[in-house]
C-alpha positions in Angstrom: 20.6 3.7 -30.3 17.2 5.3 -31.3 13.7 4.1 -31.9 13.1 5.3 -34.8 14.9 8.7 -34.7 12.8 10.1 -31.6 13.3 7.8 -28.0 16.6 6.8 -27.1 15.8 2.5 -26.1 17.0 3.6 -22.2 14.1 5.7 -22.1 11.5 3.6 -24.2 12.2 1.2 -21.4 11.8 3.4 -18.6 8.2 4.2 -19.9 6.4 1.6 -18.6 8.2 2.1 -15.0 6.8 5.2 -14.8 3.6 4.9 -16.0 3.7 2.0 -13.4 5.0 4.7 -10.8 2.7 7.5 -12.0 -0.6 4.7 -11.4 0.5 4.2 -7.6 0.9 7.9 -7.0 -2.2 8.8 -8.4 -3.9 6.2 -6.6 -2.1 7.0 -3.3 -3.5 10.9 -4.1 -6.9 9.8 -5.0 -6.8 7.4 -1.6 -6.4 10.9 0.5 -8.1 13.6 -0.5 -11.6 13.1 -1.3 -14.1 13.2 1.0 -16.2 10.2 -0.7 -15.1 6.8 1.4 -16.2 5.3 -1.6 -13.3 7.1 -3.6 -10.4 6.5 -1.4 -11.0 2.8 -1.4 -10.8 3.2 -5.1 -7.9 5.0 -5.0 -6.3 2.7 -2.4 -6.8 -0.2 -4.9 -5.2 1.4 -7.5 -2.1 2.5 -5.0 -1.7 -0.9 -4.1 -2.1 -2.7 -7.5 0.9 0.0 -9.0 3.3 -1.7 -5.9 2.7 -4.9 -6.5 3.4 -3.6 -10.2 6.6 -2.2 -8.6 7.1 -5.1 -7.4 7.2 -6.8 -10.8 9.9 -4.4 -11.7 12.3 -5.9 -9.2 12.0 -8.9 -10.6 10.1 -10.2 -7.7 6.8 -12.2 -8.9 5.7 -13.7 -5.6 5.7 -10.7 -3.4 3.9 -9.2 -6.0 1.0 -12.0 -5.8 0.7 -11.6 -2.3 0.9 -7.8 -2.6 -2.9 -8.3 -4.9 -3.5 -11.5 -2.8 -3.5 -10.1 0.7 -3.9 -6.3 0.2 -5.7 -5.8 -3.1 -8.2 -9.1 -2.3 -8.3 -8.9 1.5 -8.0 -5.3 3.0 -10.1 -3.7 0.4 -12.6 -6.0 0.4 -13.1 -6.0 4.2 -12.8 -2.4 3.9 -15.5 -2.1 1.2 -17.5 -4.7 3.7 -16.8 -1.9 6.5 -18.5 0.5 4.2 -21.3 -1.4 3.2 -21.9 -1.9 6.7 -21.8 1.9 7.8 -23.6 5.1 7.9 -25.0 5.9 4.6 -22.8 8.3 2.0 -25.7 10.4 1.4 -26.5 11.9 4.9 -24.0 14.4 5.6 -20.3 13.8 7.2 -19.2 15.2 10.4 -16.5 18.0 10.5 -13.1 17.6 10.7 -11.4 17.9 14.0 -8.5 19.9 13.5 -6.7 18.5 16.1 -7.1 14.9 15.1 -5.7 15.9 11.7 -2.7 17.8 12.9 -1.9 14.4 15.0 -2.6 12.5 11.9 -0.2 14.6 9.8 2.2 14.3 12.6 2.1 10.6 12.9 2.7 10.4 9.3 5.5 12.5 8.9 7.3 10.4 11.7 6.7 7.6 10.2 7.8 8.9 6.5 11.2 10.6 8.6 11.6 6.6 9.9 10.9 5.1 6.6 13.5 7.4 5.4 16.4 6.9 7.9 16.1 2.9 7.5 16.4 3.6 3.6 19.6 5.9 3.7 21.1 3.7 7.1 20.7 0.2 4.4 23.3 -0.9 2.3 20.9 -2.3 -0.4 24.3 -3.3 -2.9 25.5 -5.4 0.0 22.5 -7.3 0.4 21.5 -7.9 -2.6 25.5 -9.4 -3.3 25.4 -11.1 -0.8 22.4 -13.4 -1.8 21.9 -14.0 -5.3 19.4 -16.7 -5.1 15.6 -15.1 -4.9 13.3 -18.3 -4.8 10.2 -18.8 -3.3 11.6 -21.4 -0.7 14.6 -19.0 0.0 12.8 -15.8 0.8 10.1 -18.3 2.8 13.2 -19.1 4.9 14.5 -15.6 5.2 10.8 -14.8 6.3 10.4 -17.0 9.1 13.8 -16.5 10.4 16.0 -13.4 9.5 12.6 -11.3 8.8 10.2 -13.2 10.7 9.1 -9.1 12.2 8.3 -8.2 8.6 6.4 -11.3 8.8 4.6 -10.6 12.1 4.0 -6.8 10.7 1.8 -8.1 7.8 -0.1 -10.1 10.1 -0.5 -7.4 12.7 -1.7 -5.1 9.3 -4.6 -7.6 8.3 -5.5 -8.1 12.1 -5.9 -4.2 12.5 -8.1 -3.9 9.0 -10.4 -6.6 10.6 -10.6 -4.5 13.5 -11.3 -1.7 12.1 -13.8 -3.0 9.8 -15.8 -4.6 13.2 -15.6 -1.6 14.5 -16.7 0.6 11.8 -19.9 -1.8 11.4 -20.4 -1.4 15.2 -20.1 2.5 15.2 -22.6 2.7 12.5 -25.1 0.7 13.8 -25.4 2.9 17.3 -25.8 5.7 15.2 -28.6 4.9 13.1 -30.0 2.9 16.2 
């Protein structure tokens, strides 16, 4: 069946998925590469609202919340606190260390390689057969108990954003002191 003679319906209603994906990807790209801190908070915003879209897509609204909740409301905010807090944009940023960035780059790819095995090594069909019913009380039970380390993992996340944020305030203010 066509729409109108030109889209198939399959891919009329793939087009919003992948404007949703394109959004998080282009936020994720704007996120890394400019040198403005400004910027990649920006970009980090719009990474994080196109999951939590993603997130809509599987059908699950409440992650979703929490994904703008916690993340979108509460990381970027203290992050864009961290930045109001530290050394001006205009005076000019240090070089890079290039050995910093190669342990950077190798930390990330370790934990992509990771992210990958646990996605190939699951049997998503399985699971999601298994349990058919996706409340809010039911995955608030599977959190606490059978997931409480994906629990503990997002509050470890917003304890090491705080962190960071204290300490970027502190390192700026022994600079310009």
């Amino acid at each position: 069946m066509t729409l109108g003679g030109i889209f198939s319906v399959e891919t009329a209603a793939q087009g919003p998925f992948w404007m949703v994906v394109g959004l998080t990807l282009a936020g994720a790209v704007i996120a890394v590469f400019p040198r403005n801190i400004v910027y990649n908070v920006f970009g980090l915003v719009l990474a994080l609202t196109g999951v939590a879209g993603l997130y809509l897509f599987l059908n699950s609204i409440f992650v979703a919340m929490m994904q703008l909740l916690i993340y979108v409301g509460a990381i970027c905010i203290a992050i864009v606190f961290a930045i109001m807090l530290s050394r001006p944009l205009h005076l000019e940023a240090p070089k890079r260390n290039m050995a910093k960035v190669a342990a950077a780059a190798g930390a990330s790819f370790l934990f992509f390689a990771a992210n990958l095995a646990v996605v190939f090594k699951t049997g998503w069909q399985a699971e999601a057969q298994r349990s058919g019913d996706w409340t809010v009380a039911t995955i608030g039970h599977m959190m606490l108990t059978r997931y409480n380390l994906v629990f503990e993992v997002i509050s470890l996340v917003l304890l090491v954003a705080i962190i960071g944020a204290i300490l970027t305030a502190g390192y700026s203010r022994r600079l310009t002191s």
